[in-house]
C-alpha positions in Angstrom: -53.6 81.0 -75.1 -55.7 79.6 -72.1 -58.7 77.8 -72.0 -61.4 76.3 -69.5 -61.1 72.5 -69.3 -64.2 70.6 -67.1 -63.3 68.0 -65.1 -66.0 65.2 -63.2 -63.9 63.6 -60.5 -65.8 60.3 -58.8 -65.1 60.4 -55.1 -63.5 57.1 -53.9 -64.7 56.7 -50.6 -67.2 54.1 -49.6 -70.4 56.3 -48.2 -70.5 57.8 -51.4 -70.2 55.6 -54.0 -71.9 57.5 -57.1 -70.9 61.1 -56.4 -68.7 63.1 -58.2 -67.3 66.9 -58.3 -67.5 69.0 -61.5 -64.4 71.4 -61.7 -63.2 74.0 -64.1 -59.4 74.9 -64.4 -58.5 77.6 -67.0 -54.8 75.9 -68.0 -53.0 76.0 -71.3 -54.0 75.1 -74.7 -51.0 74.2 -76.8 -49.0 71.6 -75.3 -45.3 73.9 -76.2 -46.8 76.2 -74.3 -47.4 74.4 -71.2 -44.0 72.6 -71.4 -42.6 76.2 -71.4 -45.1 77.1 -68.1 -44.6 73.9 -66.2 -40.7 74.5 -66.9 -40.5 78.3 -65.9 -42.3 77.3 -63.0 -40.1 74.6 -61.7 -37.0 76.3 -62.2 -38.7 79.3 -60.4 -38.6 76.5 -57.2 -36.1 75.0 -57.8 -33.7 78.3 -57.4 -35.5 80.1 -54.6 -35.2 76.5 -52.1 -31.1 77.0 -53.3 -28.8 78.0 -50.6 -25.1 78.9 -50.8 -24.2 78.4 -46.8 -20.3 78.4 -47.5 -19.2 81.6 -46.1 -15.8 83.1 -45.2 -14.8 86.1 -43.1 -13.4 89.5 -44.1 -10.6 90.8 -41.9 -13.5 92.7 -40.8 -15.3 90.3 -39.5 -12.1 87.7 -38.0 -12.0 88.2 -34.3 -9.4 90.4 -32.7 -6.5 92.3 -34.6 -7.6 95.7 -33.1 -4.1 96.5 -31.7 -1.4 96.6 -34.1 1.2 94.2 -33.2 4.1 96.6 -33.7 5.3 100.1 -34.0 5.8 101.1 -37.4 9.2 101.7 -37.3 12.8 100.9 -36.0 12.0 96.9 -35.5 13.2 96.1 -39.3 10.5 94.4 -40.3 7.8 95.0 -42.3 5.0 97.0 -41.7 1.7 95.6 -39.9 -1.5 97.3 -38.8 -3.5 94.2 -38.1 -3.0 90.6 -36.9 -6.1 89.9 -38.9 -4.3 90.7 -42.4 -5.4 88.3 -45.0 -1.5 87.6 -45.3 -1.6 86.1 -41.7 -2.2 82.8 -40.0 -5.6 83.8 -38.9 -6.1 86.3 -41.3 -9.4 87.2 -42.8 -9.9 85.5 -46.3 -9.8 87.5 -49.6 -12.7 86.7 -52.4 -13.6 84.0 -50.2 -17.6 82.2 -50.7 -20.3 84.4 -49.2 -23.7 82.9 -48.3 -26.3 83.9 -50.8 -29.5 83.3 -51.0 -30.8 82.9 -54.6 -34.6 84.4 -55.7 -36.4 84.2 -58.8 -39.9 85.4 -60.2 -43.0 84.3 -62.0 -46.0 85.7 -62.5 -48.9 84.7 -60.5 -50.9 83.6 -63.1 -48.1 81.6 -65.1 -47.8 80.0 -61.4 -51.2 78.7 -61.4 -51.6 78.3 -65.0 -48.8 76.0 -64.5 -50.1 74.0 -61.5 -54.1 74.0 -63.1 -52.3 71.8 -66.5 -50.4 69.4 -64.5 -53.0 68.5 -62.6 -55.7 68.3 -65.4 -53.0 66.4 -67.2 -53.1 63.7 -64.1 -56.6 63.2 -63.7 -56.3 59.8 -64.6 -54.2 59.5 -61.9 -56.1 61.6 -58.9 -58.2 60.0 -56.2 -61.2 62.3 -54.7 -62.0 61.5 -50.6 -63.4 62.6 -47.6 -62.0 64.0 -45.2 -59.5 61.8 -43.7 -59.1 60.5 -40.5 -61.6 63.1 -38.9 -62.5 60.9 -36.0 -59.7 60.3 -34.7 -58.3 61.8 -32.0 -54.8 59.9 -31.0 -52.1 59.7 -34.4 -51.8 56.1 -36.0 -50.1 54.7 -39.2 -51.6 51.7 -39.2 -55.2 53.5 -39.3 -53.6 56.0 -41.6 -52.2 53.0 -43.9 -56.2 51.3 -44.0 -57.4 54.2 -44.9 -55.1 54.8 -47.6 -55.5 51.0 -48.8 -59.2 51.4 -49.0 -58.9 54.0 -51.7 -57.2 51.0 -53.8 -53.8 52.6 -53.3 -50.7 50.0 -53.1 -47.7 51.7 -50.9 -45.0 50.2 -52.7 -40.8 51.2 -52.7 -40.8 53.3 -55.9 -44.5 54.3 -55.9 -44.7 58.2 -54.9 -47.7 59.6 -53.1 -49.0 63.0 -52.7 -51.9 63.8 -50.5 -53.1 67.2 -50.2 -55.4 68.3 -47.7 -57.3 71.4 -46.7 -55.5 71.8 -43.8 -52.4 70.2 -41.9 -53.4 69.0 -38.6 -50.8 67.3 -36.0 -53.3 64.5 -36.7 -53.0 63.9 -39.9 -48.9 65.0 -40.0 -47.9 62.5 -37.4 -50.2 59.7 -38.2 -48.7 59.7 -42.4 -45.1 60.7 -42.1 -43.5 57.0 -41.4 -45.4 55.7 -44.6 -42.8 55.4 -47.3 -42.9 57.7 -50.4 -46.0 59.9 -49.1 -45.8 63.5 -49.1 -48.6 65.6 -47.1 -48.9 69.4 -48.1 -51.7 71.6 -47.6 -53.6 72.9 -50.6 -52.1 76.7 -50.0 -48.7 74.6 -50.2 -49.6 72.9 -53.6 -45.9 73.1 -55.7 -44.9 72.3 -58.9 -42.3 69.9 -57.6 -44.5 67.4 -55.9 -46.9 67.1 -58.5 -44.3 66.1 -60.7 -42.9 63.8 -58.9 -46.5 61.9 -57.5 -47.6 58.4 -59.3 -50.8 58.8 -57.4 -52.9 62.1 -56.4 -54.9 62.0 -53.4 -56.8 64.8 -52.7 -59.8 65.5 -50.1 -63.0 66.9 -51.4 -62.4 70.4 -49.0 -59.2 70.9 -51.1 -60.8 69.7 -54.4 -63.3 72.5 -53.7 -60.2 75.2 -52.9 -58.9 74.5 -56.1 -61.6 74.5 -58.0 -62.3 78.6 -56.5 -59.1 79.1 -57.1 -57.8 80.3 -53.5 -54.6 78.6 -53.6 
């Protein structure tokens, strides 16, 4: 069973001081039930980023071995159609790994049921802003770091980030990917995985609003 949980986020920035956003997320009401949904979810990404690259060739697929190496009879050995035999030096390789690619399925709304109670479940731990870095033009940490200090965030070692913005710009990418621990997505790219794993939420007001209209 689902219900609709309001949330009043306080922005953090300094020119507005006082405002806050009103959101509703529909997320889940018995707390089995969203262990189940956060769980299904997670091992929904976990398995479809898996990749089995080990791969072996089929006599098939081993180059050469298209003339066979002698005639069939009269030499007293035994008889060979292919160089390429999996009984050869060179040989293709019988039962050998394939590369696989592995794909599971959840239902949309399971998805963002999932996603909605994680993060009303770290509200406590989100941070509302503007826009960020809008005027600037050239990429720079150390502007990117201010900022980020500003909103009374400490970059420490084992402290993980997550700031999700409305959209990735090359901006915004190459100005916070040397800062330790942060992780920038864009709200269409918003994933189980790295809400889990953040101690701090940032999130921009644009993407605040996105998820609030539910168009992730």
């Amino acid at each position: 069973m689902s219900i609709t949980k309001e949330l009043k986020y306080q922005f953090a920035s300094p020119y507005q001081q006082g405002s806050s956003k009103i959101i509703q997320l529909k997320i889940s009401n018995e707390h089995e039930e969203q262990m189940y949904l956060i769980h299904k979810a997670l091992k929904q990404q976990l398995k479809n980023n898996r990749i089995r690259n080990a791969h072996s060739k089929t006599r098939s697929e081993v180059r050469g071995g298209g003339k066979k190496p002698w005639k069939q009879k009269g030499t007293g050995r035994a008889r060979a159609g292919s160089s390429r035999s999996p009984l050869w030096k060179g040989g293709g390789v019988i039962f050998g790994p394939k590369k696989k690619l592995y794909k599971s399925k959840i239902n949309k709304k399971e998805k963002r049921l999932a996603i909605n109670t994680i993060i009303a479940n770290k509200f406590n731990q989100t941070i509302v802003t503007d826009n960020l870095l809008d005027n600037v033009i050239i990429p720079n940490t150390k502007t990117a770091v201010s900022k980020i200090k500003k909103l009374g965030v400490k970059i420490q070692k084992k402290h993980k980030l997550l700031l999700i913005v409305e959209k990735k710009t090359k901006v915004l990418y190459l100005s916070f990917r040397n800062i330790h621990n942060l992780e920038l997505i864009e709200i269409h790219s918003i994933n189980i995985m790295s809400l889990l794993k953040a101690d701090t939420i940032i999130i921009t007001q644009c993407a605040l609003e996105e998820i609030n209209n539910a168009n992730f």
